[in-house]
Predicted model as a PDB file, atoms N, CA, C, CB and O in Angstrom, pLDDT in the B-factor column:
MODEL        1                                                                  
ATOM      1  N   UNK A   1     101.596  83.846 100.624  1.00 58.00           N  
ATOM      2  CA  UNK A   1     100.220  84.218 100.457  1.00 58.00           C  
ATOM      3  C   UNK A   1     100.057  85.696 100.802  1.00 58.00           C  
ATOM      4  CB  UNK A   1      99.309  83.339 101.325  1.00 58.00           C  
ATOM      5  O   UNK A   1     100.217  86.106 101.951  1.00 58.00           O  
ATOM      6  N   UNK A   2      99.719  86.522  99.730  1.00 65.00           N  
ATOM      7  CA  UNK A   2      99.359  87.648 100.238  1.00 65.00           C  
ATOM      8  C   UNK A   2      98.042  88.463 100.528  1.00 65.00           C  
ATOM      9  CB  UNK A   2      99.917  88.177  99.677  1.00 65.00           C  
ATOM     10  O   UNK A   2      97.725  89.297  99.680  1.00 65.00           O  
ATOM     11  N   UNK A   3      97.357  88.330 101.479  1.00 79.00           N  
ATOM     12  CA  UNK A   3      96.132  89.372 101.338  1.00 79.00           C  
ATOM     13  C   UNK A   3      95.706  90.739 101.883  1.00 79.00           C  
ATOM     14  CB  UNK A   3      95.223  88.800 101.680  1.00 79.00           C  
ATOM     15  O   UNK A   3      95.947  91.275 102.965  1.00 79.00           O  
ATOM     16  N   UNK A   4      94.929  91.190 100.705  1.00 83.00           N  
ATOM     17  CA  UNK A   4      94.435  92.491 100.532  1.00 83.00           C  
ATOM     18  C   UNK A   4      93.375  92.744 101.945  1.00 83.00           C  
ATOM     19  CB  UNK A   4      93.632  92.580  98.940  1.00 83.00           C  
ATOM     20  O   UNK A   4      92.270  92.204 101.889  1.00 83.00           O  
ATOM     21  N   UNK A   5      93.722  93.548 103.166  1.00 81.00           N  
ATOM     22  CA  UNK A   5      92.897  94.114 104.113  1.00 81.00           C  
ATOM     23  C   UNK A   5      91.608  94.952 103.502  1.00 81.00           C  
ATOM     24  CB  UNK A   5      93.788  94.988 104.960  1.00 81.00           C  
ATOM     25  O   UNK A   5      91.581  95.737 102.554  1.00 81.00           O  
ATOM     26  N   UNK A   6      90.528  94.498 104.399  1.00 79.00           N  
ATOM     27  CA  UNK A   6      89.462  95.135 103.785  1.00 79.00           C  
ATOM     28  C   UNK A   6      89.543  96.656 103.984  1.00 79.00           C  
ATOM     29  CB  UNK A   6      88.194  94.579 104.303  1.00 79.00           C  
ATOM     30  O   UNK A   6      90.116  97.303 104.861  1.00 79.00           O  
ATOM     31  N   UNK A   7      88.602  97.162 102.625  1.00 88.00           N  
ATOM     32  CA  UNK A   7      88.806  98.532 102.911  1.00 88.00           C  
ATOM     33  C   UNK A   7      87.541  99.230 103.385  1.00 88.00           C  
ATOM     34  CB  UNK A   7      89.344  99.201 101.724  1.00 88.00           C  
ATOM     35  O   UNK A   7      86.464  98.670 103.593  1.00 88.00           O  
ATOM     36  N   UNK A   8      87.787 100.428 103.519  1.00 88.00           N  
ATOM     37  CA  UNK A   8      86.248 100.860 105.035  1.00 88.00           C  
ATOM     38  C   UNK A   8      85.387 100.712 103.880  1.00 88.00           C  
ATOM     39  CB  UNK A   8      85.999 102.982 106.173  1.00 88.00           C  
ATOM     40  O   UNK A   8      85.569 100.952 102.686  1.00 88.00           O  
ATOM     41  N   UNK A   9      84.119 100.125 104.722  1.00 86.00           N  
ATOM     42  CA  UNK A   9      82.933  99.894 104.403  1.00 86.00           C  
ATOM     43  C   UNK A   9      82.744  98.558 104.107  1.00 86.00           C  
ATOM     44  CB  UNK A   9      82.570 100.654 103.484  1.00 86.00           C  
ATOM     45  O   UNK A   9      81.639  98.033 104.245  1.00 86.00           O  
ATOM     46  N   UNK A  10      84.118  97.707 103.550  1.00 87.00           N  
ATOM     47  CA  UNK A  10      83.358  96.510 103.041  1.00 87.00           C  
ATOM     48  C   UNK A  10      83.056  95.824 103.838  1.00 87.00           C  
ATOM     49  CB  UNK A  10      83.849  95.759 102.227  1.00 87.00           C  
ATOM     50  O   UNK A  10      83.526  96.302 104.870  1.00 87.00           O  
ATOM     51  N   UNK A  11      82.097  94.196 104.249  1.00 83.00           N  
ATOM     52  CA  UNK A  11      81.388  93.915 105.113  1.00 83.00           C  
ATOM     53  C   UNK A  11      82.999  92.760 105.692  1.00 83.00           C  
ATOM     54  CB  UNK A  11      79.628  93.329 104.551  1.00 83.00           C  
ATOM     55  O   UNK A  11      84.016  92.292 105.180  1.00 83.00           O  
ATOM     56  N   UNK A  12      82.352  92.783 106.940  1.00 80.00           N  
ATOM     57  CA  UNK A  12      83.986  92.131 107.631  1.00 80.00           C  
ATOM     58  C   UNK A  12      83.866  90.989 107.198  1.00 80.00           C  
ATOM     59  CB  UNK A  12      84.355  92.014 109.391  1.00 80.00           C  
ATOM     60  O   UNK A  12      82.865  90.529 106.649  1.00 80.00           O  
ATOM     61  N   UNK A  13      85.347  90.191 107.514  1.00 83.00           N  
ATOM     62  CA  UNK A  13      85.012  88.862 107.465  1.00 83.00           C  
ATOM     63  C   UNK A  13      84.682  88.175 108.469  1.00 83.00           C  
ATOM     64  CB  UNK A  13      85.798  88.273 107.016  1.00 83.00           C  
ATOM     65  O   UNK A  13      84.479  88.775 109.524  1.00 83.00           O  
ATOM     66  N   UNK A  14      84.520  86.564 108.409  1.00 88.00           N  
ATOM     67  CA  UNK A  14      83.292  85.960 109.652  1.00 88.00           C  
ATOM     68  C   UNK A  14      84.834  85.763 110.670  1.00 88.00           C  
ATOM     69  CB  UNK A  14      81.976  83.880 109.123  1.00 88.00           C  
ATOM     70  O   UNK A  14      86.038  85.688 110.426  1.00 88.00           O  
ATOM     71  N   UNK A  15      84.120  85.740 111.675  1.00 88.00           N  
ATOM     72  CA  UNK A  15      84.961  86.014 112.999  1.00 88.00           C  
ATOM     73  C   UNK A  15      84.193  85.210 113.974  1.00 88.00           C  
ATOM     74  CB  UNK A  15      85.080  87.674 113.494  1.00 88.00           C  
ATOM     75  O   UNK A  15      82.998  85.502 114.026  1.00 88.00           O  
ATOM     76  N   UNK A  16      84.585  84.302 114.730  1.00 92.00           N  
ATOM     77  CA  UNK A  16      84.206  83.636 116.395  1.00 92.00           C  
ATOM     78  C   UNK A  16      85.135  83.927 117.151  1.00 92.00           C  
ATOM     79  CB  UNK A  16      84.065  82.034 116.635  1.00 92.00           C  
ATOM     80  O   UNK A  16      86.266  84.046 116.681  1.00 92.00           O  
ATOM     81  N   UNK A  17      84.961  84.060 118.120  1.00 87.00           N  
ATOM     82  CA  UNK A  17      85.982  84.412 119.086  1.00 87.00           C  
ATOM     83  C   UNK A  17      85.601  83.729 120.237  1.00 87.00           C  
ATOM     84  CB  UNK A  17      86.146  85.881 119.340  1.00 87.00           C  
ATOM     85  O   UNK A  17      84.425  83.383 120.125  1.00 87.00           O  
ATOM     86  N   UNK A  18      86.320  83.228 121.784  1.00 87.00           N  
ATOM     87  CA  UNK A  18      85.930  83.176 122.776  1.00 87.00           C  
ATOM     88  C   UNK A  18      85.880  84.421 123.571  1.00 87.00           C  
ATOM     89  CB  UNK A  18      86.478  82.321 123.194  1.00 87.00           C  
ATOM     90  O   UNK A  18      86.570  85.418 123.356  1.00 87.00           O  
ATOM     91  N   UNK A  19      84.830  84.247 124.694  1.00 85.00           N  
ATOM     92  CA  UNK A  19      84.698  85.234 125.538  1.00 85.00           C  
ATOM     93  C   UNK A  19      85.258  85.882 126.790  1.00 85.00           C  
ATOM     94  CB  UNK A  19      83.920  85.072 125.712  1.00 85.00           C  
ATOM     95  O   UNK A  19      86.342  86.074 126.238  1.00 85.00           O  
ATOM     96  N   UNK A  20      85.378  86.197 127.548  1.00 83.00           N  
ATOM     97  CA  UNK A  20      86.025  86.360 128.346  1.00 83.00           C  
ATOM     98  C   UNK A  20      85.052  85.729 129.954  1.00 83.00           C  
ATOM     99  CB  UNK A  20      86.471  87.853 128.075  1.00 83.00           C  
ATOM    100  O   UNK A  20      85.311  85.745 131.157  1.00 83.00           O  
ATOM    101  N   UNK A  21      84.008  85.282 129.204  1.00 91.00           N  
ATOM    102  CA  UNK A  21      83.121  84.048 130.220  1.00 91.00           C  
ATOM    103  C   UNK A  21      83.202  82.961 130.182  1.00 91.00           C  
ATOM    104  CB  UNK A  21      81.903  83.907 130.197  1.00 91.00           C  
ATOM    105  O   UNK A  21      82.816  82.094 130.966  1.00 91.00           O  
ATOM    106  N   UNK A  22      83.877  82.900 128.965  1.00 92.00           N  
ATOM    107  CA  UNK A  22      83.859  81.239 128.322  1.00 92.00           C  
ATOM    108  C   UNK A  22      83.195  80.792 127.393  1.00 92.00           C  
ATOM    109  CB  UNK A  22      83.476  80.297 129.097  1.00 92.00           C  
ATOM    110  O   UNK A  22      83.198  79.658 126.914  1.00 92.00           O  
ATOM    111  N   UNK A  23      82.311  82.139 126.986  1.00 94.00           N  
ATOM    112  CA  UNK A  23      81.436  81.585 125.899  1.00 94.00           C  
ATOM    113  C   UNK A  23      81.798  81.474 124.819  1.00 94.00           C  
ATOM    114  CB  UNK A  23      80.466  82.110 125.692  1.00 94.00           C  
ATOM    115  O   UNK A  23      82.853  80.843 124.747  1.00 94.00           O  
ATOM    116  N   UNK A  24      81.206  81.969 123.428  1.00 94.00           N  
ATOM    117  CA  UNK A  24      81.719  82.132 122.318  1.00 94.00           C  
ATOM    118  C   UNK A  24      81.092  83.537 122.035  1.00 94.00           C  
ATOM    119  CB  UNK A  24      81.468  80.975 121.360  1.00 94.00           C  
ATOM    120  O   UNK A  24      80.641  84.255 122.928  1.00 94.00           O  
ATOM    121  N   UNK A  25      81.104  83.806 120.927  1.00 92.00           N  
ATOM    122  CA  UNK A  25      80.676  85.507 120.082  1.00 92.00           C  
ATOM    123  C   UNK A  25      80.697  85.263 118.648  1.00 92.00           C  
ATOM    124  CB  UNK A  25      81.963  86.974 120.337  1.00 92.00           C  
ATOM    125  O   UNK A  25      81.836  85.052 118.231  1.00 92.00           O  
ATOM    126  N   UNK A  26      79.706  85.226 117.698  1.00 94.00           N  
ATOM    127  CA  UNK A  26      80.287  85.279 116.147  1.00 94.00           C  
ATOM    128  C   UNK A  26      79.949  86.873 115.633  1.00 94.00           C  
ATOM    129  CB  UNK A  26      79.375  83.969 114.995  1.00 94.00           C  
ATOM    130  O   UNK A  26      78.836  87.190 116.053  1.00 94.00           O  
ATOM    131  N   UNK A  27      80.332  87.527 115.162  1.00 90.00           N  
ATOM    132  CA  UNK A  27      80.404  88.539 114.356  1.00 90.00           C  
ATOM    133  C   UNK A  27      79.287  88.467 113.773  1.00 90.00           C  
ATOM    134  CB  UNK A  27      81.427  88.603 113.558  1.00 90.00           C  
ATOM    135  O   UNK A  27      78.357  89.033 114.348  1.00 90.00           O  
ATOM    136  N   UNK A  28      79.074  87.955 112.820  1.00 91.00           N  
ATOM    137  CA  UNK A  28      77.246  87.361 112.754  1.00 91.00           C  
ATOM    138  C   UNK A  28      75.969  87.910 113.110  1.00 91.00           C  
ATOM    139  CB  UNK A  28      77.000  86.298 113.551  1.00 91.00           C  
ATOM    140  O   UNK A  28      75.081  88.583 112.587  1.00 91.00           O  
ATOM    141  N   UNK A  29      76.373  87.039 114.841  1.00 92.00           N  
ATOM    142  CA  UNK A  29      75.425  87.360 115.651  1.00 92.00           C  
ATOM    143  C   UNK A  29      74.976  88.724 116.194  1.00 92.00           C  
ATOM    144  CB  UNK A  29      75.671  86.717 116.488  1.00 92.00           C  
ATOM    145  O   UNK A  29      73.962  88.899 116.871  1.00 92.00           O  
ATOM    146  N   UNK A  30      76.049  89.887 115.733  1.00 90.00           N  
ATOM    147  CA  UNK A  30      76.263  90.920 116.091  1.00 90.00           C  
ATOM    148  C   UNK A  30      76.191  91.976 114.911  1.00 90.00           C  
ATOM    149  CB  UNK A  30      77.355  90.804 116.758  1.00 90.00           C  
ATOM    150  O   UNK A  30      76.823  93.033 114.886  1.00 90.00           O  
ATOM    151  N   UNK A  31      75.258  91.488 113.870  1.00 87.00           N  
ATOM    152  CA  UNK A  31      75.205  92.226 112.803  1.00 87.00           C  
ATOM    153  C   UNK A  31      74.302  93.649 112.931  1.00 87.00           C  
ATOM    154  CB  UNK A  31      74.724  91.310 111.782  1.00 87.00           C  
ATOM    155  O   UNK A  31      73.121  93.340 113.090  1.00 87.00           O  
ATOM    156  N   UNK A  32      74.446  94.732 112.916  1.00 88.00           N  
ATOM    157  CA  UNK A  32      73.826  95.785 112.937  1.00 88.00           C  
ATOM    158  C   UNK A  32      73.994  96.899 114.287  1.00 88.00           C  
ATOM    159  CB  UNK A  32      72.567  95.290 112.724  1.00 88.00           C  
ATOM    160  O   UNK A  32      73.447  97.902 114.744  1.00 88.00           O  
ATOM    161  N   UNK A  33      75.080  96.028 114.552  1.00 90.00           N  
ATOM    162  CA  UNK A  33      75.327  96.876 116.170  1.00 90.00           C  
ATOM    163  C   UNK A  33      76.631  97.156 116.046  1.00 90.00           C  
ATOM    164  CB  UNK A  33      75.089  95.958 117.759  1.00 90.00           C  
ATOM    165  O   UNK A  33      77.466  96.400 115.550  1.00 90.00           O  
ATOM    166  N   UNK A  34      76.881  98.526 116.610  1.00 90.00           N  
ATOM    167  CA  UNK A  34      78.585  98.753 117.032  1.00 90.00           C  
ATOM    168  C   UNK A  34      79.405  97.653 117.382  1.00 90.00           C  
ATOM    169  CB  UNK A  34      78.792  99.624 118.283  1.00 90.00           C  
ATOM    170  O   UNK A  34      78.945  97.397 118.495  1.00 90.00           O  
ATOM    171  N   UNK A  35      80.194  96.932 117.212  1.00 85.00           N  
ATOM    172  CA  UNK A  35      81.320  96.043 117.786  1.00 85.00           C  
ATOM    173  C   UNK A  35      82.809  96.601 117.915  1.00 85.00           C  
ATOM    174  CB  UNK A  35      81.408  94.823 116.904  1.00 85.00           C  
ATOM    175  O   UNK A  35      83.129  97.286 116.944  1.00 85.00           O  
ATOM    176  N   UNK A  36      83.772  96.464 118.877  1.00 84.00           N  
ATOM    177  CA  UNK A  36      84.378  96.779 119.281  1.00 84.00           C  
ATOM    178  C   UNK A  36      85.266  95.316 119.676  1.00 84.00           C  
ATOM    179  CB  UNK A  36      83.825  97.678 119.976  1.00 84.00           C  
ATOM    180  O   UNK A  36      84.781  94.483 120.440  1.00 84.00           O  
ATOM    181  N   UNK A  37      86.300  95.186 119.192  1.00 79.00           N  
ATOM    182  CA  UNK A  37      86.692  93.958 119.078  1.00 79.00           C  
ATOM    183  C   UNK A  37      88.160  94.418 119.718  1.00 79.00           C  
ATOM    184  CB  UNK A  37      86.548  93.256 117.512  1.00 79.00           C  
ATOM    185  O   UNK A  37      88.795  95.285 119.118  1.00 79.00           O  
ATOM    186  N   UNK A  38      88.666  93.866 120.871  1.00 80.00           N  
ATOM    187  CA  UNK A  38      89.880  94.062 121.674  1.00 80.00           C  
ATOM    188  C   UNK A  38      90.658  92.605 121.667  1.00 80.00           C  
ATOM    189  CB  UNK A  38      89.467  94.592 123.252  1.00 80.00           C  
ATOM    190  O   UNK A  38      89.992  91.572 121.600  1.00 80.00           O  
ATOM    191  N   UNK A  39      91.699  92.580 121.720  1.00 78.00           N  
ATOM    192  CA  UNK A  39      92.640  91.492 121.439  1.00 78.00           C  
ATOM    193  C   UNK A  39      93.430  91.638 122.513  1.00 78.00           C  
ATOM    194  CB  UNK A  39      93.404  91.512 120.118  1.00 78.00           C  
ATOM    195  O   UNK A  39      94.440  92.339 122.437  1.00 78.00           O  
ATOM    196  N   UNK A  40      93.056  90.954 123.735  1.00 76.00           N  
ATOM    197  CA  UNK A  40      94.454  91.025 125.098  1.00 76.00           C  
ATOM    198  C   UNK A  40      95.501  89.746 125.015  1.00 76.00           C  
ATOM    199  CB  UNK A  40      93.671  90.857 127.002  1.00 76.00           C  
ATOM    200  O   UNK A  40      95.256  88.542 124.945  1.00 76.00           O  
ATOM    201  N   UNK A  41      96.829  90.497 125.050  1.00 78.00           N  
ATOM    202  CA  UNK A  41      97.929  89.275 125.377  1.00 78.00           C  
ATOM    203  C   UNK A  41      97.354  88.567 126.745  1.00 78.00           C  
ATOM    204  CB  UNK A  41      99.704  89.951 125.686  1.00 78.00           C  
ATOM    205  O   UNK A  41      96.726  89.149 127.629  1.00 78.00           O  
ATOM    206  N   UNK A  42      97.680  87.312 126.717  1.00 72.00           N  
ATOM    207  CA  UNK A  42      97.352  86.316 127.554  1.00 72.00           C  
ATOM    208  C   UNK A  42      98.542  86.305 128.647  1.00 72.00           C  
ATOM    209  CB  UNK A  42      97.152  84.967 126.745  1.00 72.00           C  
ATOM    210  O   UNK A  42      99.385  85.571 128.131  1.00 72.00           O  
ATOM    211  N   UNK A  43      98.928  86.642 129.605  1.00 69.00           N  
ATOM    212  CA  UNK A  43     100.036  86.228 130.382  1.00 69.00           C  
ATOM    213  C   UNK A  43     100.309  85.235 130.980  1.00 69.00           C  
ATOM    214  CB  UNK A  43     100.212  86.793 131.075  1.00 69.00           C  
ATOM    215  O   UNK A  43      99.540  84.843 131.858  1.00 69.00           O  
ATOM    216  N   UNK A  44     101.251  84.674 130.739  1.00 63.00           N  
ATOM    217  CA  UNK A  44     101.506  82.355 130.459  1.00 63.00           C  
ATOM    218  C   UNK A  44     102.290  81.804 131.157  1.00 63.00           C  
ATOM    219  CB  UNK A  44     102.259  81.567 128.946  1.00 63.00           C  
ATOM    220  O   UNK A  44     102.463  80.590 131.052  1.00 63.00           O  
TER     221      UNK A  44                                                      
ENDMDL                                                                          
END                                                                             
């Protein structure tokens, strides 16, 4: 399967994530505001 990364400007794709409270976050919910999306390795 190969896919094409969006290119700047187009609108992202939908995203949930958990929080680092426990909550959740959708991308969504965060439409019209700066987001800043960080990805930490988990140490296991």
């Amino acid at each position: 399967m190969t896919t094409t990364p969006p290119a700047p400007g187009d609108t992202a794709p939908p995203l949930d994530l958990p929080t680092l409270r426990g909550g959740r976050v959708a991308l969504r919910d965060l439409r019209g505001r700066p987001v800043l999306v960080s990805f930490l390795r988990h140490a296991g």
